[in-house]
C-alpha positions in Angstrom: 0.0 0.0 0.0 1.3 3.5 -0.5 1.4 6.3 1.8 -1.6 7.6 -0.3 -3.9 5.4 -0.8 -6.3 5.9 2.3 -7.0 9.3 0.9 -7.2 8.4 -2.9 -9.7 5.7 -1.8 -11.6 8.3 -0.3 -11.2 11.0 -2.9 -13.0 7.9 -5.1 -15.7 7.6 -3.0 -16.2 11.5 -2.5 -16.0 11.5 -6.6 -18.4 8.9 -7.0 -21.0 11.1 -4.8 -20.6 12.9 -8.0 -20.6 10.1 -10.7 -16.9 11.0 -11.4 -15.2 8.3 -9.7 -14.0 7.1 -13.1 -12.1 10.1 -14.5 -10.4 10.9 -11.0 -9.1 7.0 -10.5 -7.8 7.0 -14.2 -6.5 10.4 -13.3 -4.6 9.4 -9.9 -3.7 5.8 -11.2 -1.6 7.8 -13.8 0.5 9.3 -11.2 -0.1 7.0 -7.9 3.6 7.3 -7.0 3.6 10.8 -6.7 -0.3 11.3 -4.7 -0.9 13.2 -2.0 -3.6 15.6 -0.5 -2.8 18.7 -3.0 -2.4 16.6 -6.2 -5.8 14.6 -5.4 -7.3 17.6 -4.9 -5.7 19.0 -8.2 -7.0 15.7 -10.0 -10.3 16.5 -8.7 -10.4 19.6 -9.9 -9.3 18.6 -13.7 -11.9 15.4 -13.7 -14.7 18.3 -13.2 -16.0 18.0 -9.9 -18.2 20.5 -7.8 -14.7 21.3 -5.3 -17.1 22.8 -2.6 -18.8 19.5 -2.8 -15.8 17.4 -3.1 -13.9 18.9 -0.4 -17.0 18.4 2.2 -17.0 14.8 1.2 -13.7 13.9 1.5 -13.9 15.0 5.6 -16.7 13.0 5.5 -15.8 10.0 8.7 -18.7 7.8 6.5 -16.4 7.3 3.5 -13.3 6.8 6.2 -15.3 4.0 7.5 -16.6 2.3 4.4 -12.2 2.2 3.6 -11.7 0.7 6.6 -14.1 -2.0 6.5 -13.2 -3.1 2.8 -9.4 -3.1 3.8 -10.4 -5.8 7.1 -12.4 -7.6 4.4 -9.4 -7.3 2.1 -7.2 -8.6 4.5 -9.4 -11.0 5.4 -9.9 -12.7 2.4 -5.8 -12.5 1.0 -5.8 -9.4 -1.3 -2.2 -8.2 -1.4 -2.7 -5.4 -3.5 -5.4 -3.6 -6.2 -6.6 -4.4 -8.7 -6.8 -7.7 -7.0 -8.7 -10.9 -9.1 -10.4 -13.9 -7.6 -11.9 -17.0 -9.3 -14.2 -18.3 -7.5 -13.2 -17.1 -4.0 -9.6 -17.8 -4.8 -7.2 -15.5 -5.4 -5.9 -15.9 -9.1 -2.1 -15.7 -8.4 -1.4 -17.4 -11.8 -3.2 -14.4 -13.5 -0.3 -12.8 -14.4 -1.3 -13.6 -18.4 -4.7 -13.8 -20.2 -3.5 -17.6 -20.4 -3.4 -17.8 -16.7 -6.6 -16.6 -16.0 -8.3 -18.3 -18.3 -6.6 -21.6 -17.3 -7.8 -20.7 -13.8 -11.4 -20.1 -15.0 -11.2 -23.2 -17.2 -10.3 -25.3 -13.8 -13.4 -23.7 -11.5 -16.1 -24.3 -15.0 -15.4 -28.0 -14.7 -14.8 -28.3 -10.8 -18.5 -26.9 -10.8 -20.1 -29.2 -13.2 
């Protein structure tokens, strides 16, 4: 996890509130090494999004909560990192190719026949 992404997760959440979440994620994923508070807020700004709004919703303790219970679920269930892919409850470790994956979702079609 990097030292930012608490408050990008957020900053989705608060963008969402505004059907943006999209454009600010692309926008922040772009330059995740480099995130913090003033270039979220920079990235909200260029995605289009009501800043008065935006900047009420990120102090919001609602969406701080709604982090912090998919992180204990996250943790609970293995995810290492985002974007994280399971098949069929399992995480898909060997999804590192398109050939992987599918060989993994190949293998949970027939287990469930």
């Amino acid at each position: 996890m990097h030292k930012a992404a608490k408050i990008a997760s957020i900053a989705s959440l608060a963008a969402d509130k505004q059907n943006k979440c999209l454009e600010l994620s692309q926008l922040m994923f772009k330059d995740y090494k480099n995130l913090d508070d003033a270039l979220i807020r920079s990235l909200a700004e260029k995605a289009g999004l009501d800043m008065a709004a935006f900047d009420k919703d990120i102090k919001d303790p609602a969406l701080s909560k709604i982090i912090d219970a998919e992180m204990m679920l996250g943790t609970k269930v293995g995810v290492r990192g985002v974007p994280a892919i399971f098949v069929n409850g399992k995480p898909a470790k060997k999804a590192r190719s398109l050939e992987g994956l599918s060989s993994m979702i190949d293998a949970a079609l027939k287990s469930s026949k």
